[in-house]
C-alpha positions as CSV (number, residue, x, y, z in Angstrom):
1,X,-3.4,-35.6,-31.2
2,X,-1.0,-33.3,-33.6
3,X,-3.1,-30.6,-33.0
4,X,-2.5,-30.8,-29.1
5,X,1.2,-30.8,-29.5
6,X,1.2,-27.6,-31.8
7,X,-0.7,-26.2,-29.3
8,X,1.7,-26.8,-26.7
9,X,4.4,-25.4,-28.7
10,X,2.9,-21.8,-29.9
11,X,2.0,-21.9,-26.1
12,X,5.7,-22.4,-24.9
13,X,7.3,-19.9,-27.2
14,X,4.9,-17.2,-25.8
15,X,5.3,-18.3,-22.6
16,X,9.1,-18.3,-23.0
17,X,9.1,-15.1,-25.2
18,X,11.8,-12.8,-23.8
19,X,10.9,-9.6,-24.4
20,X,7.3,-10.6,-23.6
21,X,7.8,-11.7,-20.6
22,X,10.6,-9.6,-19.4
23,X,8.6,-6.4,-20.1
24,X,5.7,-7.6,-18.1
25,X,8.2,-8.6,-15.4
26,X,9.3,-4.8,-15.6
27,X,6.1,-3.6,-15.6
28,X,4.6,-5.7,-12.7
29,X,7.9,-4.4,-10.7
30,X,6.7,-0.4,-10.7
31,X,3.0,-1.5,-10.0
32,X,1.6,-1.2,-13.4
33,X,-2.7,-1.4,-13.9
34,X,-3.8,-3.5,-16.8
35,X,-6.1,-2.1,-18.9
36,X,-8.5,-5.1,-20.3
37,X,-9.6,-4.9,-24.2
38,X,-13.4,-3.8,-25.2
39,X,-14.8,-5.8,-28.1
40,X,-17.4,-9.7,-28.7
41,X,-16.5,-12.9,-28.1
42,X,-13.4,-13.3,-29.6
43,X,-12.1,-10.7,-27.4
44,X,-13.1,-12.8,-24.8
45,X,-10.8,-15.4,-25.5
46,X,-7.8,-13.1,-25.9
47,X,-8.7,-12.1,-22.0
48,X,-8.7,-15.9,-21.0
49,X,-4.9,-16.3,-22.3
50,X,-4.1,-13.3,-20.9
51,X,-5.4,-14.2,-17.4
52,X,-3.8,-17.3,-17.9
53,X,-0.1,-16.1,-18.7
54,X,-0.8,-13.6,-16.1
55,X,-1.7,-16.7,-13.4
56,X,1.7,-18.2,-14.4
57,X,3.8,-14.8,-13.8
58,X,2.4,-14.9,-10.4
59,X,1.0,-11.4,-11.2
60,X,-2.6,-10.2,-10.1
61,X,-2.3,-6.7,-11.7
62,X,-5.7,-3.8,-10.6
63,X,-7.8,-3.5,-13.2
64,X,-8.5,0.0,-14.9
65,X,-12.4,0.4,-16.5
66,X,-13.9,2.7,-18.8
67,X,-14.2,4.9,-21.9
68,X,-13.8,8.2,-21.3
69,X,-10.6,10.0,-22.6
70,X,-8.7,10.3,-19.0
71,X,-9.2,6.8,-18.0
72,X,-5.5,6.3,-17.6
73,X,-4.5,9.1,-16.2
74,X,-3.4,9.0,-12.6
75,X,-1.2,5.7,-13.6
76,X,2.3,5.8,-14.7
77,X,2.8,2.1,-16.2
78,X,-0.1,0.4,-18.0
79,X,-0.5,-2.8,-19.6
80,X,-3.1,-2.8,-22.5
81,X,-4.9,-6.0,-23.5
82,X,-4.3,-7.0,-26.8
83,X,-6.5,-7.6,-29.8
84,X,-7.9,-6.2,-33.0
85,X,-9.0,-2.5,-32.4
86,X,-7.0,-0.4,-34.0
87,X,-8.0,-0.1,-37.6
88,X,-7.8,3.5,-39.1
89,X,-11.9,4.3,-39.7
90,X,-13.0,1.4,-38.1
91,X,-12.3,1.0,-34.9
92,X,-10.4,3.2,-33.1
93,X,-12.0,3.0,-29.4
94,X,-8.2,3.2,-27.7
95,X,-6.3,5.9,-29.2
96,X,-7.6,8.9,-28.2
97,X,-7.2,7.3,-24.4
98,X,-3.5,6.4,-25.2
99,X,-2.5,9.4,-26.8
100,X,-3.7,10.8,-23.9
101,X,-1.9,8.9,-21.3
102,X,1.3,9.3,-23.7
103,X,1.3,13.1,-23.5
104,X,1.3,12.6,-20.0
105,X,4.4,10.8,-19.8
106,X,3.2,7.7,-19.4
107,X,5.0,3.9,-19.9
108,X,2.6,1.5,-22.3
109,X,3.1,-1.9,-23.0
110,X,0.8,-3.3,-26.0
111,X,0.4,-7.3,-25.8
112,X,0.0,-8.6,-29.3
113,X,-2.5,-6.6,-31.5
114,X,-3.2,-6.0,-34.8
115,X,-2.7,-2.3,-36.6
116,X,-4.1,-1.2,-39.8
117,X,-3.3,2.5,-40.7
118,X,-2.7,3.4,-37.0
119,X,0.6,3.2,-35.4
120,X,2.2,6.7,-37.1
121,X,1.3,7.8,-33.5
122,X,3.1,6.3,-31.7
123,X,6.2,7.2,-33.3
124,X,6.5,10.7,-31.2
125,X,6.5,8.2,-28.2
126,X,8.8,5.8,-29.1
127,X,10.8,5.3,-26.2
128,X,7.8,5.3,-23.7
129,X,5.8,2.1,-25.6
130,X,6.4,-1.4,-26.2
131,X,4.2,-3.2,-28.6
132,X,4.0,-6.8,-29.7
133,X,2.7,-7.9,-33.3
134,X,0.5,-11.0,-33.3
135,X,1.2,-11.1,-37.2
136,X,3.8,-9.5,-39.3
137,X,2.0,-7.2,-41.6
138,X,1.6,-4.8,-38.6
139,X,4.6,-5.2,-37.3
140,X,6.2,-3.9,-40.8
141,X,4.0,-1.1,-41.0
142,X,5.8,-0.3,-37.8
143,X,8.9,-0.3,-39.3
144,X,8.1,1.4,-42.5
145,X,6.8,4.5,-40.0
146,X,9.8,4.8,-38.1
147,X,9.1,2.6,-35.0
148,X,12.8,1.9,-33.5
149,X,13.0,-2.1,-33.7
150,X,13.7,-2.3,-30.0
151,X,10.4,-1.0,-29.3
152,X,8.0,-3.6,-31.4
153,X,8.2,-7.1,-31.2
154,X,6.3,-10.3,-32.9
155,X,4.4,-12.8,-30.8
156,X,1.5,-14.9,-31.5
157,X,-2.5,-13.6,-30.4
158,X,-2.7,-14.5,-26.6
159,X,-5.7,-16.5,-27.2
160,X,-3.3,-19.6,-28.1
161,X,-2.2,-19.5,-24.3
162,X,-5.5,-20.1,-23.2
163,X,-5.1,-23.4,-20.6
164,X,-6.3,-26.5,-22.1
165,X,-8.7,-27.7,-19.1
166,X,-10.9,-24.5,-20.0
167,X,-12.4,-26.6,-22.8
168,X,-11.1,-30.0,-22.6
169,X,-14.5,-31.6,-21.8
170,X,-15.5,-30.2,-25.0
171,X,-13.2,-31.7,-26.9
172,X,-15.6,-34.5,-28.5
173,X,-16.2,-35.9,-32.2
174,X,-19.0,-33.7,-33.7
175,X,-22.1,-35.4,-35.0
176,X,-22.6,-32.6,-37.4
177,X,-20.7,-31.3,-40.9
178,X,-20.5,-28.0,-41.1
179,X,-20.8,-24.9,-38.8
180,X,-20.4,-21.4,-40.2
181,X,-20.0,-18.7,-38.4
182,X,-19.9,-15.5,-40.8
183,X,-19.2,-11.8,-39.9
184,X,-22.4,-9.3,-39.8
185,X,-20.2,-6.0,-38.9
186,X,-18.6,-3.8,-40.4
187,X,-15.3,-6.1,-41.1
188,X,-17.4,-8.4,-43.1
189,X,-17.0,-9.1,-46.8
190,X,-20.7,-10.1,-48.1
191,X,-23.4,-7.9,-48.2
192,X,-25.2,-10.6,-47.2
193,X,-24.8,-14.2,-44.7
194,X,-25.9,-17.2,-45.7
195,X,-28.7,-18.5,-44.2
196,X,-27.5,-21.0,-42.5
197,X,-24.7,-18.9,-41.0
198,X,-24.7,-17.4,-37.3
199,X,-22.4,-14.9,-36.1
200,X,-22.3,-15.8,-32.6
201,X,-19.7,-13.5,-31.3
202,X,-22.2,-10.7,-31.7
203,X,-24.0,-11.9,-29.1
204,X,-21.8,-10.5,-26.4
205,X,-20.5,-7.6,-27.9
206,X,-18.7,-4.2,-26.6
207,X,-17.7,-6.0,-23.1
208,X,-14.8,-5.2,-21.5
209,X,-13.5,-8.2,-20.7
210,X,-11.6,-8.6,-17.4
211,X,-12.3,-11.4,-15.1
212,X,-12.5,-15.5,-15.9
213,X,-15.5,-16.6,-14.9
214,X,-17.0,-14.2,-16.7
215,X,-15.6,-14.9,-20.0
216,X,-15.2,-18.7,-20.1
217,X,-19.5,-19.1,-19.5
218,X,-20.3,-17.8,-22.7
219,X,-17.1,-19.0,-24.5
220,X,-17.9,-22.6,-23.0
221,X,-21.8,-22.3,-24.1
222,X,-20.3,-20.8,-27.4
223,X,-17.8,-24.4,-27.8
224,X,-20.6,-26.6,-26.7
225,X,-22.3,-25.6,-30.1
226,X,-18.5,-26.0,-31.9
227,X,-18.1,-29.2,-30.8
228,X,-21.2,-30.9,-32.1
229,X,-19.5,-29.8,-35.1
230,X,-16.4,-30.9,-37.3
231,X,-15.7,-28.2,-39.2
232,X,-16.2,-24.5,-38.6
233,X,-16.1,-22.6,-42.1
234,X,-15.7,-18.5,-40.5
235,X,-14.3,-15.5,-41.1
236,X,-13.8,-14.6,-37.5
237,X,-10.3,-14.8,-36.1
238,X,-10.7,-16.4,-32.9
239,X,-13.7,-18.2,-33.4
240,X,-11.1,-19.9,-35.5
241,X,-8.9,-20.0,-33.1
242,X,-11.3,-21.7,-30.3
243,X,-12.4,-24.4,-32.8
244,X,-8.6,-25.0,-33.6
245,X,-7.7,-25.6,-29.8
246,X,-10.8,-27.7,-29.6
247,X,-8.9,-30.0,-32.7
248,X,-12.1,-28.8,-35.4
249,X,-11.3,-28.5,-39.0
250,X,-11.7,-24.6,-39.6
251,X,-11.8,-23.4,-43.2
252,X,-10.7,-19.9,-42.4
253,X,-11.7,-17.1,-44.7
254,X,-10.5,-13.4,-45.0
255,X,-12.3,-10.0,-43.2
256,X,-12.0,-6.8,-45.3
257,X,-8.4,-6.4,-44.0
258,X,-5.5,-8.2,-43.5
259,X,-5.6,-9.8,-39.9
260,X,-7.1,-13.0,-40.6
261,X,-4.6,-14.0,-43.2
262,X,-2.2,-12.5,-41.3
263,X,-2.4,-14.4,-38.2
264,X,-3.0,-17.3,-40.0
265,X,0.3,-17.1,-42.4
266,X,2.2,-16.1,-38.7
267,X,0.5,-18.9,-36.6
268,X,-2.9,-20.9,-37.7
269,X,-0.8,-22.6,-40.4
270,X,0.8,-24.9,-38.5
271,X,-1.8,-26.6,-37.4
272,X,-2.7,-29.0,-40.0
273,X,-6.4,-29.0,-39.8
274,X,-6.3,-25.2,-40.6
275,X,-6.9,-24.2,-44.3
276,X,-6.9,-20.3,-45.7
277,X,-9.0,-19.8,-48.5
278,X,-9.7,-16.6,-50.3
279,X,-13.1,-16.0,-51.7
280,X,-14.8,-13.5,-53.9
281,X,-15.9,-10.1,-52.4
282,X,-19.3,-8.5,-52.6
283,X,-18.1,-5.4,-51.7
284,X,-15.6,-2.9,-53.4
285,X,-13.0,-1.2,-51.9
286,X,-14.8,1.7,-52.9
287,X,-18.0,0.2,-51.6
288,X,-15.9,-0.9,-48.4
289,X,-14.6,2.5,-47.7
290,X,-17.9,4.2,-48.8
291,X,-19.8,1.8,-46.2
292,X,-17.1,2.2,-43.5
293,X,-17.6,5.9,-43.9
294,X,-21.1,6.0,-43.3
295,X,-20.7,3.7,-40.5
296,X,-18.1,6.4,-38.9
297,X,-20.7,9.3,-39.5
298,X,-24.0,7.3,-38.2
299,X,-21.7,6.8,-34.9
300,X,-20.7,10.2,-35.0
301,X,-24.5,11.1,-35.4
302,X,-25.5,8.7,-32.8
303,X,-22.9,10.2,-30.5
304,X,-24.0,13.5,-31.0
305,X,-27.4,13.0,-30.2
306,X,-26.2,10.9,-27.2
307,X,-24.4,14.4,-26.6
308,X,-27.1,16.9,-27.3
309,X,-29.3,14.5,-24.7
310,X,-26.6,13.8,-22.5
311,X,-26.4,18.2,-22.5
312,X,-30.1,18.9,-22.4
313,X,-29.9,16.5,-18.9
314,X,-27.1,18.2,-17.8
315,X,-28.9,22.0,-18.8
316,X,-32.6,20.4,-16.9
317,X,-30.3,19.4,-14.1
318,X,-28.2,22.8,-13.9
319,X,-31.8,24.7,-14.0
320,X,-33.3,22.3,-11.1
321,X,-29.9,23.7,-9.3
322,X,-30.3,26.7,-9.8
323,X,-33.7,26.9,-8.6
324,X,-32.7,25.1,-6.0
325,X,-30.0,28.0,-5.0
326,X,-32.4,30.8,-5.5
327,X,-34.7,29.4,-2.8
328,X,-31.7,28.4,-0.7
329,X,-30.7,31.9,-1.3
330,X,-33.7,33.5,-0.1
331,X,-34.1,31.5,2.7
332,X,-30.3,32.5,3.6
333,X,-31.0,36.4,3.2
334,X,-33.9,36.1,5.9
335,X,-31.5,34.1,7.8
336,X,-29.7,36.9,7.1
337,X,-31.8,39.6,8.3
338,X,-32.6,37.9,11.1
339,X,-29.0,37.3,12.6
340,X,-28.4,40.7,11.9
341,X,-31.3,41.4,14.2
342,X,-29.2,39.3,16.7
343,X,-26.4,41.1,16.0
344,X,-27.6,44.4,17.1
345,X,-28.7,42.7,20.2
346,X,-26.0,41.0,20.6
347,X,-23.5,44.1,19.9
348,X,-25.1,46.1,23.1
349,X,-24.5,43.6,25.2
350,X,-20.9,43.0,23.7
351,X,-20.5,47.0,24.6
352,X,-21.7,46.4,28.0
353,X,-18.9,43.5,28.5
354,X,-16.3,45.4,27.2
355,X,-16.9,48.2,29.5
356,X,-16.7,46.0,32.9
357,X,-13.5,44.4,30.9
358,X,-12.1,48.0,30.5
359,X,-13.1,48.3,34.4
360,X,-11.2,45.4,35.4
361,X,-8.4,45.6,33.6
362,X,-8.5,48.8,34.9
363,X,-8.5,47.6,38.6
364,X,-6.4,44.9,37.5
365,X,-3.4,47.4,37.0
366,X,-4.1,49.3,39.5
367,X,-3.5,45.7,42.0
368,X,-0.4,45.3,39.9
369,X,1.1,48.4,40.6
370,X,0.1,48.0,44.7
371,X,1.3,44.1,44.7
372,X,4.8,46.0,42.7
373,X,5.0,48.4,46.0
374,X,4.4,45.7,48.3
375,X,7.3,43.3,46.6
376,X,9.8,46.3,47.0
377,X,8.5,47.1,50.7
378,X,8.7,43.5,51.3
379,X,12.8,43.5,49.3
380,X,13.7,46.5,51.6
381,X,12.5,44.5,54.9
382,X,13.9,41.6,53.7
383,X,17.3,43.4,53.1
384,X,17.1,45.2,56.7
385,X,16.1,41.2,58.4
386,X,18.7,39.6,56.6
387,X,21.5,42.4,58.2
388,X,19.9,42.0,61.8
389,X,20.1,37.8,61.2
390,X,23.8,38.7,60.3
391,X,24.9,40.3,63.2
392,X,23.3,38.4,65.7
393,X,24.6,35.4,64.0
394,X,28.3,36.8,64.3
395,X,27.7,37.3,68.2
396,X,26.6,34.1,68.2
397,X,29.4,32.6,66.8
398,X,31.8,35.1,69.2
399,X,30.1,33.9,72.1
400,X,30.4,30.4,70.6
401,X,33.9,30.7,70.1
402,X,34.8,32.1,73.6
403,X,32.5,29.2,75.2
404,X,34.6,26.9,73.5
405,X,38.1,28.3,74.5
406,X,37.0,28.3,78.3
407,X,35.6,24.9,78.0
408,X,39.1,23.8,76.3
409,X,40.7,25.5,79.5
410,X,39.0,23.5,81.7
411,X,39.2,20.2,79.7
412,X,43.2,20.4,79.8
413,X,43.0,21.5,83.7
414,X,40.8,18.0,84.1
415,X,43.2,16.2,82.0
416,X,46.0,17.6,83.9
417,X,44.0,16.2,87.4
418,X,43.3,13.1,85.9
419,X,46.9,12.4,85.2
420,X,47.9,13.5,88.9
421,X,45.4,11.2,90.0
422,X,46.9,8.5,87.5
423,X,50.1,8.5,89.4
424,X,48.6,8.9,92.7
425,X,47.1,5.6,92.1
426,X,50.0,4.0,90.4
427,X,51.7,4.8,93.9
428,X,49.6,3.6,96.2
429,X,48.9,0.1,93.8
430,X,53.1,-0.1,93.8
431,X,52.7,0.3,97.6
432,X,50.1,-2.3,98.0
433,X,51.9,-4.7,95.8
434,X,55.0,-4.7,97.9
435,X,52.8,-5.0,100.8
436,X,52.1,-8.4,99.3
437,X,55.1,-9.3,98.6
438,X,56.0,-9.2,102.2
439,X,52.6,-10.8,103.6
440,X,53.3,-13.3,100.7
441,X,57.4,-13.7,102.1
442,X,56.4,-14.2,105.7
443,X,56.6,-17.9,107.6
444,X,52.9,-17.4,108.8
445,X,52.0,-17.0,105.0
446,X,53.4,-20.0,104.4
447,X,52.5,-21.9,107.0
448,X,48.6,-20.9,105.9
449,X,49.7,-22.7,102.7
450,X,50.8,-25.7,104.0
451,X,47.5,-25.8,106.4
452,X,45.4,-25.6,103.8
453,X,47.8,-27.9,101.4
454,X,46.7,-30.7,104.4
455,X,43.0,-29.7,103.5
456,X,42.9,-30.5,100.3
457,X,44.5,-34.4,100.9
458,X,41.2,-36.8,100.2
459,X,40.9,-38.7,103.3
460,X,43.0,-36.4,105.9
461,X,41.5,-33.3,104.1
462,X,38.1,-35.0,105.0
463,X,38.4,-35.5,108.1
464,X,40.1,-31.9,109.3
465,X,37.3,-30.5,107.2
466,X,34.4,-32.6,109.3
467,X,36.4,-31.2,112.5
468,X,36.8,-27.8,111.6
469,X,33.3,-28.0,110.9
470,X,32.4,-29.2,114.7
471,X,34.5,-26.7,115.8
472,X,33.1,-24.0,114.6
473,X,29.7,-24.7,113.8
């Protein structure tokens, strides 16, 4: 269970790593791509940590694919995948790209790599990179080439932060001894494997590798075989590292440069069933060099003839075009002459239409100038009807206004009458009220009172009223 616990720790100091994490922070915030790593198997395993840390941050980053030298242009922060491929001679599959996107001005954050003789160039861009070590060799050689030492940082390979339920299931007591897994590439240090060796990471090799389920099926089928195993003997970094996390006894040996024994001094060593041991070399450093060299020139051959095809296509493609173009060309030029044919035709008629458009016009100012006359004939009337209206309007009102002075005459002459007749009747109802006051003063006026005073008793009143009724009825 040791194993497990060192695990956990390398995994919390990279997940707590503060300039780690704070430049990814800073990167996620102005929409950085991540650019995932080409390379085998191990580099597989690099791109399951990564995905992993990633998960954590709560950052799903777009993806940016491809080789060609422009691939990151277009992008102003990028976030490289880290790994081993970026050895002077060897591999050098991402510089020409970065240099590139540099030049442009571009921000580059390097998660933890290895460098052997390249790293000089990024000097001139200094304060436009950051780049984390996963050993210390490289991140001296930084230093040594004038790298400012707020620009580089150490941190272990991201292939330690892969999640422990990736492989957990796998994680059994092997029935077997040994399992070596031996380089065949160009980093290898024997001219020849043993035969009971495999170098299983070849097996999916040049992949970029970007998405999860895609690199944990062969890494899982590739850890089934580990853990029938108990010790791995290999000289390839993160096979060691996978059989590590899976608590294997690795016997880790050195690659013809420094990254294995790098990594391990900076990380592997503290897990206790991790050993480092150096063995002899078949090849020279001359040899090494020599064999490196040729590798570089049979690529550089292969490339050119992938070139020279790639250009005869293009030239067999270009000539198909072109023959294309000459036939489109001639059918165009009887197109041609045929719409110039039309044209012809076409321009007599157009002469004829602008002739009855010349006649029109013609007429047209000619009903212009007439409708002009008729507006000013029309003005003058309208001047000489608006004085008539005037003046008959101001005899109106004169007449109007006299009218109204005679009828004022005659309403004051009635108002005079009507207060004559006023007091005429005021007189004669002041006469006929005295009159009443006498009729109402007189003895027979109030002996009618008292007569009908007797009427009104309820017996006596009665009975005059039944005899008064006899009489006169």
């Amino acid at each position: 269970m040791n194993y497990k616990n060192i695990r956990k720790a390398v995994r919390k100091e990279i997940g707590q790593h503060p300039e780690l994490i704070a430049s990814l922070k800073h990167f996620a915030e102005h929409k950085a791509v991540f650019y995932p790593g080409y390379g085998n198997l191990g580099d597989a395993l690099i791109a399951v940590g990564t995905i992993d840390l990633f998960e954590d941050l709560g950052w799903a980053p777009e993806h940016v694919y491809g080789r060609h030298k422009h691939v990151l242009s277009g992008h102003e922060y990028v976030v490289m995948g880290g790994g081993g491929g970026r050895v002077k001679g060897l591999w050098e599959g991402y510089i020409e790209q970065t240099l590139e996107f540099l030049r442009n001005g571009g921000r580059l954050l390097v998660l933890p790599s290895s460098f052997a003789g390249l790293g000089a160039e990024f000097v001139p861009y200094a304060d436009q990179v950051t780049i984390f070590c996963r050993e210390q060799k490289s991140y001296d050689e930084f230093l040594k080439q004038g790298m400012p030492e707020d620009r580089i940082f150490l941190c272990p390979d991201l292939a330690f932060y892969t999640k422990e339920k990736h492989f957990s299931d796998l994680e059994i007591k092997g029935d077997y001894p040994v399992l070596k897994i031996l380089r065949r590439d160009e980093e290898g240090v024997c001219k020849a494997s043993p035969r009971d060796s495999v170098d299983l990471p070849l097996l999916f090799n040049d992949v970029q590798w970007s998405k999860l389920d895609e690199c944990l099926k062969p890494l899982r089928a590739v850890a089934g075989l580990i853990s029938q195993f108990e010790c791995i003997e290999t000289d390839r970094l993160h096979m060691a590292i996978l059989s590590t996390l899976m608590g294997r006894i690795v016997k880790v040996e050195p690659s013809n440069y420094f990254k294995i024994k790098s990594v391990f001094d900076y990380t592997l060593h503290r897990f206790q069933t991790v050993s480092f041991s150096e063995c002899a070399l078949d090849y020279s450093h001359v040899e090494q060099n020599d064999y490196a060299h040729v590798r570089q020139l049979r690529e550089a051959l292969k490339q050119l003839k992938l070139d020279q095809q790639a250009e005869w296509e293009q030239r067999a493609v270009v000539l198909r075009q072109n023959d294309a173009l000459v036939s489109r060309l001639e059918n165009t030029q009887e197109r041609l002459s045929e719409t110039s044919k039309q044209v012809d035709a076409l321009s007599e008629g157009k002469q004829c239409e602008i002739t009855e458009k010349e006649k029109l016009i013609h007429h047209v100012h000619h009903l212009e100038e007439k409708l002009k006359r008729k507006d000013r004939e029309f003005e003058q009337a309208s001047l000489v009807k608006e004085d008539q209206f005037n003046q008959v309007c101001r005899e109106k009102d004169e007449r109007f206004e006299k009218i109204c002075q005679e009828k004022d005459q005659n309403f004051d002459q009635i108002c005079l009458e009507l207060a004559q007749l006023n007091d005429k009747a005021n007189a004669e109802m002041e006469q006929v009220r005295q009159e009443l006051e006498k009729i109402r003063s007189s003895r027979l006026h109030r002996l009618a009172e008292k007569y009908y005073t007797i009427f009104r008793l309820p017996g006596v009143g009665l009975l005059l009223r039944g005899i008064r009724k006899t009489i006169v009825g």
